[in-house]
Every structure is written in structure tokens, then in C-alpha cells.
TORMARFI-423328 format. One record per residue (C-alpha): residue number from 0; x, y, z. Coordinates in steps of 0.02 Angstrom, whole numbers. Each point is the difference from the previous one (the first is absolute). Layout:
REM TORMARFI-423328
REC     i       px       py       pz
REC   NUM        X        Y        Z
...
END
This chain:
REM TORMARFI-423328
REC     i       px       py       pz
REC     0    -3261      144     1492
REC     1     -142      -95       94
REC     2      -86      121      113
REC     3      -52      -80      161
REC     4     -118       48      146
REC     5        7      -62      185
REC     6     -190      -26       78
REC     7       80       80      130
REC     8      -53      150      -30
REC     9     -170      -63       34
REC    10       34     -115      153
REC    11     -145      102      107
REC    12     -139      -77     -133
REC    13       -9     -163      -53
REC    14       51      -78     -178
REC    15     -144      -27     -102
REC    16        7      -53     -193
REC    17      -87      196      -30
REC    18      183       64       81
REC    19      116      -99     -120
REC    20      -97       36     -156
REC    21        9      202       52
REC    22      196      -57       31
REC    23        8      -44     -189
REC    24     -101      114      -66
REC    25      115      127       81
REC    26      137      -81     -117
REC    27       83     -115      129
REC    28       79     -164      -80
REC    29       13      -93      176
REC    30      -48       16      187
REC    31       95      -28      148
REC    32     -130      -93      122
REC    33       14       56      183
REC    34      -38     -134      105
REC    35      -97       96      153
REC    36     -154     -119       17
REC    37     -108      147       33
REC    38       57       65     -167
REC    39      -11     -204      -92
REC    40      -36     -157      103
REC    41      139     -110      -74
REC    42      -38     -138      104
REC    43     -203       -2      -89
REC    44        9     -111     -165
REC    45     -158       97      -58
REC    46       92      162        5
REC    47      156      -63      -67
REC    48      -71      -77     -152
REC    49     -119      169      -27
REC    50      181       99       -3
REC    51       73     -127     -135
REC    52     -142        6     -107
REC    53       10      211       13
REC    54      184       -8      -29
REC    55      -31      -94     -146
REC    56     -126       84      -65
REC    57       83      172      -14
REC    58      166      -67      -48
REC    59       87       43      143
REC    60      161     -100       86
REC    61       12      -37      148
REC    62      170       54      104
REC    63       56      -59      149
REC    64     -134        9      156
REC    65       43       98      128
REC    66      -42       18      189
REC    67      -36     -118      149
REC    68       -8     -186     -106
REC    69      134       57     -143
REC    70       80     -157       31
REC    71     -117     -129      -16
REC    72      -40       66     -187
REC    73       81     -103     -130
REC    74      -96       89     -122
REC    75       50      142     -119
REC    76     -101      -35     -152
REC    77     -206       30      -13
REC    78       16     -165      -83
REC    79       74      -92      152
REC    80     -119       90      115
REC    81     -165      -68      -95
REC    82       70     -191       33
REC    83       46       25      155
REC    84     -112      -65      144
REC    85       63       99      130
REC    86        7      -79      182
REC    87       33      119      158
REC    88      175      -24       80
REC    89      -88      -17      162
REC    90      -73     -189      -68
REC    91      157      -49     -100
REC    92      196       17       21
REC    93       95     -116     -125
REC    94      183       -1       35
REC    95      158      -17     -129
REC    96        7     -162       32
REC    97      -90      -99     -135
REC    98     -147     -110       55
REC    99      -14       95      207
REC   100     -119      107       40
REC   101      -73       53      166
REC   102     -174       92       52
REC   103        8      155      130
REC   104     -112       -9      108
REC   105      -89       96      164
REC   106        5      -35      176
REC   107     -138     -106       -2
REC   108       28     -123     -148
REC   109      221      -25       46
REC   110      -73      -53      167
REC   111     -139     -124      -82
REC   112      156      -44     -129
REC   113      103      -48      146
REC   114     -125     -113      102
REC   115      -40      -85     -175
REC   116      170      -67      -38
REC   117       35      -41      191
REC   118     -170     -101       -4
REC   119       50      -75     -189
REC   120      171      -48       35
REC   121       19     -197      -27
REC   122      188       -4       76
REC   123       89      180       40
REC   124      -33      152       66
REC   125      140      136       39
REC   126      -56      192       67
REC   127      158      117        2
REC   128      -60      149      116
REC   129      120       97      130
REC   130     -135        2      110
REC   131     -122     -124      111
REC   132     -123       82      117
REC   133     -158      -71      -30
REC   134     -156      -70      124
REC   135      -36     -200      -13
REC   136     -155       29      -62
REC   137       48       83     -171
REC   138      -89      -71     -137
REC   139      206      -12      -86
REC   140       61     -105      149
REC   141     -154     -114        3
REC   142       29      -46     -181
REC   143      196      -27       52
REC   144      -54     -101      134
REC   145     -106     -120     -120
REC   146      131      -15     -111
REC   147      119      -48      136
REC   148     -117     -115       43
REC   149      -32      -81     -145
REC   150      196      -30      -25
REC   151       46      131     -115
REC   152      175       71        6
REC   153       -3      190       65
REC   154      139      115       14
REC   155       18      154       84
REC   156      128      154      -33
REC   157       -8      158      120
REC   158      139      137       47
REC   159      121      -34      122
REC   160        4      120      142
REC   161     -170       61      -11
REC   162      -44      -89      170
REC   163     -132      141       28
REC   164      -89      -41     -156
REC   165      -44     -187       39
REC   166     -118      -93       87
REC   167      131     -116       64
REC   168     -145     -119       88
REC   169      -93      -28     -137
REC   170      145      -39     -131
REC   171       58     -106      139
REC   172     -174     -105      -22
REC   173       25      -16     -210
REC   174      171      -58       36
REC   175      -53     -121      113
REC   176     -134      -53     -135
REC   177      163      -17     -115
REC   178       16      156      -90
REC   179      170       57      -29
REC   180       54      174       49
REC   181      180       70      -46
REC   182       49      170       15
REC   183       71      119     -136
REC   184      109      172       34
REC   185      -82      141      -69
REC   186     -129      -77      -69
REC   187     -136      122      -62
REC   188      -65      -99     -157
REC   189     -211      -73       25
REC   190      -17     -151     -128
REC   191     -117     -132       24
REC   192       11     -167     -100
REC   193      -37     -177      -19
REC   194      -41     -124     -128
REC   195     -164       69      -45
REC   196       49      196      -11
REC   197       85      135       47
REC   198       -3      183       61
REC   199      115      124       18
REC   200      -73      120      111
REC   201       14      166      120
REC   202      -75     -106      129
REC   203       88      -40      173
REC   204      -70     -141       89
REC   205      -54      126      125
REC   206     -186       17       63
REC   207        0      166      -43
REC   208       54      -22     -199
REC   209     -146     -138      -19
REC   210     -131       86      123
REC   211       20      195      -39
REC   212      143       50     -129
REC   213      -27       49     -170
REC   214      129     -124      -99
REC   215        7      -67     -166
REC   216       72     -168      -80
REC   217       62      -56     -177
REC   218      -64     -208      -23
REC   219       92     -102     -112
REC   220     -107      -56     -136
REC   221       95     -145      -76
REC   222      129     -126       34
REC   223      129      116      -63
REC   224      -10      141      111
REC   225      -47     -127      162
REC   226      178      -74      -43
REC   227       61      164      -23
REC   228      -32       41      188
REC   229       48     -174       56
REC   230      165       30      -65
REC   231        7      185       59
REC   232        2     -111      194
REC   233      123     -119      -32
REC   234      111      127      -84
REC   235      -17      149      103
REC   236      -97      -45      167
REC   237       31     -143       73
REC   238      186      -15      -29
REC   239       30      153      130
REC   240      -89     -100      146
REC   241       96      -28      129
REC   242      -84     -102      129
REC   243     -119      -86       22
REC   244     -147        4      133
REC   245      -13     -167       74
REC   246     -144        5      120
REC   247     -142       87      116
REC   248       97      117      129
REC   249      -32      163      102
REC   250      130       84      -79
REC   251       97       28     -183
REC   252      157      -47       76
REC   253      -69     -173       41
REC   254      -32      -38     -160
REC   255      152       31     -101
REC   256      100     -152      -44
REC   257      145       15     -160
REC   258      -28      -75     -146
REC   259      138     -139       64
REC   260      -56      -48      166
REC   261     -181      -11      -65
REC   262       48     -148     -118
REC   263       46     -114      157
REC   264      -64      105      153
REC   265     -203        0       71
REC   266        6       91      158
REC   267     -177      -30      125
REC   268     -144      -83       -5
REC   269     -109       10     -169
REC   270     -146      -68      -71
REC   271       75        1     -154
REC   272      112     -123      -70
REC   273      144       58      -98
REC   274       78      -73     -138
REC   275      165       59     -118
REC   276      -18       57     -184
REC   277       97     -161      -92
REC   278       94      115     -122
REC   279       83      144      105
REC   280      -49      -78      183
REC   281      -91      169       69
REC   282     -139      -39      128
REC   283     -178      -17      -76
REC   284     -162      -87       43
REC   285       30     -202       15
REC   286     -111      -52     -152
REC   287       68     -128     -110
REC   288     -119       63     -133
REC   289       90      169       27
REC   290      166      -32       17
REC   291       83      156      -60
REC   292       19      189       64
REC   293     -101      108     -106
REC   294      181       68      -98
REC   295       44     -167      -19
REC   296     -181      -46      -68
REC   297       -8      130     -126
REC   298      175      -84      -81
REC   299      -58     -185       28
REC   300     -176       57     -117
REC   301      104       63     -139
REC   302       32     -184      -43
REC   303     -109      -88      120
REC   304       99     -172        1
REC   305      -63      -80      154
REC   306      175     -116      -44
REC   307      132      131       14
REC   308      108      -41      146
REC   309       19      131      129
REC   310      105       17      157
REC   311     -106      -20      196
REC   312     -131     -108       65
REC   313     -155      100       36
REC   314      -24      -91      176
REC   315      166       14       78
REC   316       95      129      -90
REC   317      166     -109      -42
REC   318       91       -8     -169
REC   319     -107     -130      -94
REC   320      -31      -45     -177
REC   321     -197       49      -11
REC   322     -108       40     -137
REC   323     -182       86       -3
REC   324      -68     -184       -9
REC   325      100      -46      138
REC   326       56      131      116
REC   327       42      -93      151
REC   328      144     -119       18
REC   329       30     -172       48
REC   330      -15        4      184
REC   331     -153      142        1
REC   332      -81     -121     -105
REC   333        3     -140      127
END
């Protein structure tokens, strides 16, 4: 029978090389690490190699760690522990998913993270947060506003019913710049993507979560886990909306249009043109570069054949045989 020791027993000093060799001398075959970072600072590579080298010296196995990072030790071997290069959770969570890994990170850097791929995107930008209530001069809405601006397609998810908890005036001036704003029941999730990265984050777009909360954010680190979160919105988010806001009014109730009448119906004066997403005919933006909603988008990339026939003019709204290349019909054209 192996006899084993837990370095519990010791958790008020801290594990030294000296400890585990009185461990074996003491005729212990393995140890049971505690893993108290007053006791062993797992997330040092310095001490961790120091405690494989000891293990191996006095022949002892390691069993499974114990204590407040258990579960981010693969490890059970001395062997395994000497190769390992161990990185702190806190800089590096891989997911199951092969190939997708995100970074946590502090207030500070998800709100640098989140300016970065707003001021990077080269075509679309969605932010899912329940709530709006921010001041013009946010350094967040000044980088929306250049990237409405310079014709990139931004969409806009907050919770329905929260009238409270948004600055109606100012999302009435990004809608009016083009941004699209729909509204989802019982919304509570915070993502932030576009083509250039993604966040998923604590953060409301509230003055108070970017100006004096203590949040924190996981970035998506590669292609997989950006399309991870894209697909997380079309699947989950943006099929619950129910209406659609339409343009700049004094109250929430004059901005609510269904999904249906918004496809034909544009009520009061706007600066901004409107135009109809040529594959499902909801209201969007009128940019013949941009000629789809951002669901309809995401679908239309997975092939990208500017060709493909779909089903409304962009212009006008009626059934039409347009493509990506040409998304207006006959009499638009003219």
C-alpha cells in the first residue's frame, strides 16, 4: 500500500524542496499538493519547476492537487509537472472546442478590447447590451459615431421595457446616423462583436460600467471563437427581437414599429435614408454595398456568391429578383 501525505498539513508555511525531502524521508511514497498560494504559488513557473525537480528527486508521486486551482491541474505525474510551462488561468482560458480560445481580462483592458474592434471593423459591428445610458461624449460612442460615419454597418440589441435605463435622445441621434436598434425580451446577455473581434463581457453600455465598475471580459482570440459568438447572435439573440426602433423620438413608444410594417412603413421626417434587406425585406440602411440585414449577412458570407438570386429590391422594398451585385431592380435602377 502506497502511503500518501497531503501538504495540507502544512498549508500555514510554504512548500519548499527542504519540506518534501523531510516528507520522504519520513517514508511517504507521494504528496498531495494543496494549492493555497501562500502555501505554493502555482501560478510562478519558477516555483513550479523547483517542486518537479524535488518530487523527482525523492521519488515521490504526485496525487491529485487540491485547493483553490484543483481544476486547472492536468497534472498528476512529477514527470508531467517538469514539462509543463504553467500559465495562470487569469491570462489563458481555452475552451472544449478545438482551435477557440479567449483571454480574461480586467476592467481596463475589455474596455480598450472593445474600442479596438469597433475602431478595426472593416464592415460590421453588433453590441448586444440590455442597457443604453451613456453621455455623447463617451470615448465608446465617439468611435460608433466614426464608424457610422465611415459607412460601416452597426447594430444595436438592448432589453425591451427597460425605458428607464436608456438614453432615448442620444440612441435617437445613432439611429438617425443609421445604426440599427431592435429590441430583445429579457435580454441580459453583454457581447460585443464585429469583423475584427469580439468580447463577451459583464459590461452594460452604461456610464457607470465603463467610468466606475469593476467588470471583467473574455476576448476571442481567433477566428474560431469570434464565429463562435457571431453565431451565439444569430442563434440565440437576435431571433427574439421583436421590433424594431425606427427613428429619433421623445418617447419608447414612438419608436416601436413590427417587424412587418417596418419592411414597407417610414413614419416622419429622417435624415436617414432607408433601404430593405434584399433577402428577408426587414428595414436596414439604403447602401447598395450593404444590402443585407446583419442575420441575413452572416448566411449570404457562408458562400459569398454575389450571383445567388434573392427575393426584394434594396430601394423600394418590392418582390424583385436581386443579387449582392445588383440589389436594386429594374425601375430603381433608372
Amino acid at each position: 500500500m502506497q502511503r500518501l501525505l497531503s501538504t495540507y498539513l502544512f498549508v500555514s508555511r510554504k512548500l519548499t524542496p527542504e519540506l518534501l525531502g523531510q516528507i520522504a524521508e519520513a517514508g511517504f511514497q507521494g504528496v498531495e499538493i494543496f494549492c493555497s498560494r501562500g502555501h505554493f504559488d502555482y501560478t510562478t513557473k519558477q516555483d513550479v519547476q523547483a517542486m518537479a525537480s524535488a518530487l523527482s528527486q525523492h521519488r515521490l508521486a504526485l496525487d491529485q492537487p487540491q485547493g483553490e486551482r484543483a481544476a486547472a491541474w492536468p497534472l498528476r505525474t512529477a514527470i508531467n509537472l517538469s514539462e509543463c510551462a504553467y500559465q495562470p488561468m487569469s491570462a489563458r482560458m481555452r475552451s472544449t472546442e478545438p482551435n477557440m480560445s479567449f483571454r480574461l481580462l480586467g476592467s481596463y483592458d475589455t474596455i480598450a478590447a472593445i474600442d479596438r474592434l469597433i475602431k478595426e471593423a472593416q464592415r460590421d459591428i453588433v453590441i448586444v447590451s440590455p442597457y443604453f445610458k451613456m453621455e455623447r461624449k463617451a470615448t465608446v460612442l465617439r468611435a460608433l459615431r466614426i464608424a457610422l460615419e465611415g459607412k460601416r454597418n452597426v447594430t444595436m440589441l438592448i432589453r425591451e421595457g427597460q425605458n428607464h435605463d436608456v438614453a432615448w435622445d442620444v440612441l435617437g441621434e445613432f439611429i438617425e446616423l443609421g445604426m440599427k436598434v431592435q429590441l430583445v425580451p429579457n435580454l441580459h446577455a453583454k457581447l460585443y462583436w464585429s469583423d475584427a473581434g469580439a468580447v463577451i463581457s459583464s459590461l452594460n453600455m452604461l456610464t457607470s460600467s465603463f467610468e466606475s465598475s469593476t467588470e471583467a471580459g473574455l476576448v476571442a482570440l481567433d477566428d474560431n471563437a469570434r464565429g463562435q459568438i457571431y453565431e451565439f447572435i444569430q442563434r440565440d439573440v437576435q431571433p427574439r427581437h421583436d421590433a424594431d426602433l425606427l427613428r429619433h423620438a421623445t418617447s419608447p413608444s414612438q419608436h416601436l414599429r413590427p417587424r412587418e410594417m417596418a419592411r414597407r412603413t417610414e413614419t416622419g421626417p429622417s435624415t436617414r435614408q432607408s433601404g430593405y434587406c434584399i433577402r428577408c425585406g426587414e428595414s436596414v440602411a439604403l447602401n447598395p454595398e450593404r444590402p443585407f440585414c446583419f442575420g441575413c449577412y452572416g448566411s449570404w458570407a457562408e458562400f459569398e456568391n454575389p450571383e445567388y438570386r434573392e427575393k426584394v429590391c434594396h430601394k423600394c422594398g418590392e418582390d424583385a429578383g436581386t443579387t449582392m451585385a445588383r440589389p436594386l431592380c429594374r425601375a430603381c435602377y433608372s
